[in-house]
N, C-alpha and C positions, 0 to 999 in steps of 0.2 A: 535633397535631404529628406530622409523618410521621416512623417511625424506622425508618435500613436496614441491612443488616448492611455491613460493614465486607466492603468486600472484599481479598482477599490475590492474588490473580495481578496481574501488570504487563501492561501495553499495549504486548506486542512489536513491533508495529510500526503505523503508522498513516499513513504514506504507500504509495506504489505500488513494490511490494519485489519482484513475479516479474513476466517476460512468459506474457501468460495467452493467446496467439494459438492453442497449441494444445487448451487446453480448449476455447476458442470455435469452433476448424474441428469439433472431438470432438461438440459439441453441434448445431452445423449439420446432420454428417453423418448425426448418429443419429436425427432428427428428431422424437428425444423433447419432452415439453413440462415438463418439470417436471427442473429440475436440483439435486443435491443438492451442497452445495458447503461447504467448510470456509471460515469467514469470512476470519483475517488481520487485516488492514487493511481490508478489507470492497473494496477498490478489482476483487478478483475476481469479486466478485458486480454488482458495477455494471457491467463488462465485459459478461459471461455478459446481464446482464439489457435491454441492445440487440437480443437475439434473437429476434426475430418470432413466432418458433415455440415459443418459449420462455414458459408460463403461470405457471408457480410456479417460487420458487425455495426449497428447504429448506435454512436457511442453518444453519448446524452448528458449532458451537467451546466447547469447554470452559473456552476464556476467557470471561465473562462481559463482562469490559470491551473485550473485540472486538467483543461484537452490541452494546453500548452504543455503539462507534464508528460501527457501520456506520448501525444505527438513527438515531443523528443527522446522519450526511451524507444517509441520504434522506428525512429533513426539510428538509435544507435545502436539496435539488434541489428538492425538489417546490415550499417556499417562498419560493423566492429566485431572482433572475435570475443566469444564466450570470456576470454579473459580480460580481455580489457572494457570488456561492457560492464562486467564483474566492480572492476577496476574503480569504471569511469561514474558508475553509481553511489559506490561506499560499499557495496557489498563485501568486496574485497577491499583492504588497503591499499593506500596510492599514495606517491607523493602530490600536492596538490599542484603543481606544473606537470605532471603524467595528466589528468585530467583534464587540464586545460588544451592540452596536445593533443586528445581524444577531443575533446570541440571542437580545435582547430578542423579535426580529420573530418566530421559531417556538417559543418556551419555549410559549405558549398551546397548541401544538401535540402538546408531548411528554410522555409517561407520566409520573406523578408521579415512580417508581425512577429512570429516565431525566434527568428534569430535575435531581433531588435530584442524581445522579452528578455531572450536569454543572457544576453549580454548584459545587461544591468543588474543578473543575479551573478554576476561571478564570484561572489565567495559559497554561494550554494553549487554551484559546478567544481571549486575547488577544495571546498569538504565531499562531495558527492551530495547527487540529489534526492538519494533518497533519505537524506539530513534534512531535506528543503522546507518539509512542513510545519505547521502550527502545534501539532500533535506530540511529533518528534522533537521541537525545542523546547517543548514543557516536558515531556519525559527526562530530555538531557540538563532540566533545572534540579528536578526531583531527586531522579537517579542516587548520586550522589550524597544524599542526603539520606535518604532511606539503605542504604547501605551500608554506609556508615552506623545506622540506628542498628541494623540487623547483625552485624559483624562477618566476618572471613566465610566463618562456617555455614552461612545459609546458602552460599552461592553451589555448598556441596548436592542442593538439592537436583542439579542438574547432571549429577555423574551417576544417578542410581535413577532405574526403572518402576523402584518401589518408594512408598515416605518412610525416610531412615527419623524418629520421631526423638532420638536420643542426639541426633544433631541440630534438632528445628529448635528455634526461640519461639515456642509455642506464646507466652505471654506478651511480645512484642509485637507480634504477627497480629493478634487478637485486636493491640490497640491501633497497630497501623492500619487494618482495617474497617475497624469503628472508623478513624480520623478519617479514608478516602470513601466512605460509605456518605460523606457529607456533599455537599455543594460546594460550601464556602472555602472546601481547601481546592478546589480544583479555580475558584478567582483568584483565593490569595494566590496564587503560585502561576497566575497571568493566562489562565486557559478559559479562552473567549467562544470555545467552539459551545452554541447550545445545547448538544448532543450530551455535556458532560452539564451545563448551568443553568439549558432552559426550564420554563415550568413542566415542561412535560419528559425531562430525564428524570430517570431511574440509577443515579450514579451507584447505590448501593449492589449492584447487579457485577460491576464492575469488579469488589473485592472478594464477592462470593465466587464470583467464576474459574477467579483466581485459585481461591482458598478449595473447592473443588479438585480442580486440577493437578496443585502441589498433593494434597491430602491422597488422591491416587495414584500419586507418582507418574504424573503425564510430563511433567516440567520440559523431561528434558529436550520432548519431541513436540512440544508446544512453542509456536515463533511468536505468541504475543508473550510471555514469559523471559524468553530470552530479551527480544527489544526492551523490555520493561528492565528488567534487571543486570542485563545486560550491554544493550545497548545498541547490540550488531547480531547478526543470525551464524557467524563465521564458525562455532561450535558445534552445532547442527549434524545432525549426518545427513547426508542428500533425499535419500528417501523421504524425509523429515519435513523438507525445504517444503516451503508454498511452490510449484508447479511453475512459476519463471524464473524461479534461481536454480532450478535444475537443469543439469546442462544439455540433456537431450530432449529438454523442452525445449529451451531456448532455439536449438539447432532447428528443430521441427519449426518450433512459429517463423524465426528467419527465412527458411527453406518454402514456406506456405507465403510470405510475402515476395521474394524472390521472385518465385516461380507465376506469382498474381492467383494463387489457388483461394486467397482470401482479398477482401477491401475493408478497408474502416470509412466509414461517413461520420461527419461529427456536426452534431446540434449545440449552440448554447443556447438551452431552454429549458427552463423547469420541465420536469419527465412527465407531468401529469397533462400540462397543456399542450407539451410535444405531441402525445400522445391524440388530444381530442384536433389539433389542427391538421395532422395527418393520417387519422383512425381512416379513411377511403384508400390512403397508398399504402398503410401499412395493415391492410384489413389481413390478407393471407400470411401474416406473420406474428398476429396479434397471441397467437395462442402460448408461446413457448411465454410471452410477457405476463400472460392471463393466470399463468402455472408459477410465476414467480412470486407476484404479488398476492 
């Protein structure tokens, strides 16, 4: 009988939560080979790990159930096709027994600790994982309710390239954003990440970026808009998509692990002390990290 410890950190997030376009020019330009990279959602490291030039990557998080994420989505690139990895995430819809039959298909594949983890999440394997997080279960409380507030017509901001300002709830908008410019609605509504409650967020930043972005008519090729309002990225035009739901990325990064033209090493360790307790092994790769921070 395999026995693991219980673990206590939450899976902040597990879908595609930042644009990573300027880590990936950072790493182009530096034409370092080995990138040292804080996991997340692990969807930064899949990005990063399209780069040619790019051999290792030292994936780094003090969450353990984030390298448990990431480790399982490149499982499942490497063993499954573009569409059922699709599938087997939420990207695409599934029935949740398709899912589970796409775990069946790599469980052979994954580390005892790893499968044991997974297995105890199976209602996050049978919504898809990129449902799994803390982030994504307070967006899916939200959602719903701010929609509802906005009505039918606001979702139209997604079909136009420009702000159609004659179909926006310009005075609705205004107080939805006062109210998530606060702290206190991001507890009420059970979001424990500090990032959104610590004393040192800036949640106010949050509905500006927002309010930016519609007001330019980005909406409809911006994927934290869609998640937020949406819910799923499935509207999207591919172009649009963050860099691993596209499908000739996808093929690339599988094709790069396949072949061993890349490796992932993974630390769980705060990134700062990773850093000082292996700054001698990691001295000739320190630069691409020195450029990021």
């Amino acid at each position: 009988m395999i026995v693991m410890p219980i673990l206590t950190n939450m899976l902040y997030y597990s879908h595609t939560n930042e644009d990573n376009r300027l880590e990936k020019e950072l790493l182009q330009s530096s034409a370092c080979d080995t990138a040292i990279v804080i996991v997340g959602s692990g969807e930064r490291v899949l990005a990063l790990m399209n780069n040619k030039a790019c051999k290792k990557v030292l994936a780094v998080d003090i969450n353990k159930e984030a390298i448990f994420l990431l480790q399982l989505k490149l499982e499942a690139i490497t063993h499954l096709t573009n569409e059922e990895y699709f599938q087997f995430t939420g990207h695409y819809t599934a029935q949740a027994n398709s899912r589970l039959d796409y775990f069946e298909k790599i469980r052979s594949h994954l580390p005892a600790e790893l499968c044991y983890y997974w297995e105890q999440k199976y209602n996050y394997t049978k919504k898809g994982i990129f449902y799994a997080g803390h982030f994504e279960a307070f967006l899916d409380k939200v959602r719903p309710v701010i929609n509802l507030f906005f009505g039918k017509k606001f979702q139209r901001i997604f079909d136009y390239d420009y702000f159609n300002a004659r179909i926006f709830p310009g005075t609705r908008w205004k107080l939805i954003c006062w109210i998530f410019s606060q702290k206190w609605v991001y507890k009420f509504w059970g979001n424990k990440d500090l990032a959104f409650i610590g004393p040192g967020s800036h949640s106010e930043r949050i509905p500006a970026a927002l309010n930016e972005i519609i007001k330019k008519g980005k909406a409809s090729s911006c994927f934290m808009a869609h998640l937020i309002f949406k819910g799923h990225l499935r509207k999207m035009l591919e172009k649009d998509l963050p860099p691993p739901l596209q499908g000739n990325v996808l093929n690339a990064i599988r094709s790069r692990i396949i072949n061993r033209e890349i490796s992932v090493e993974y630390y769980e360790d705060d990134l700062l002390n990773c850093i000082k307790q292996k700054r001698g092994k990691w001295q000739n790769r320190f630069l691409f990290l020195h450029q990021i921070f």
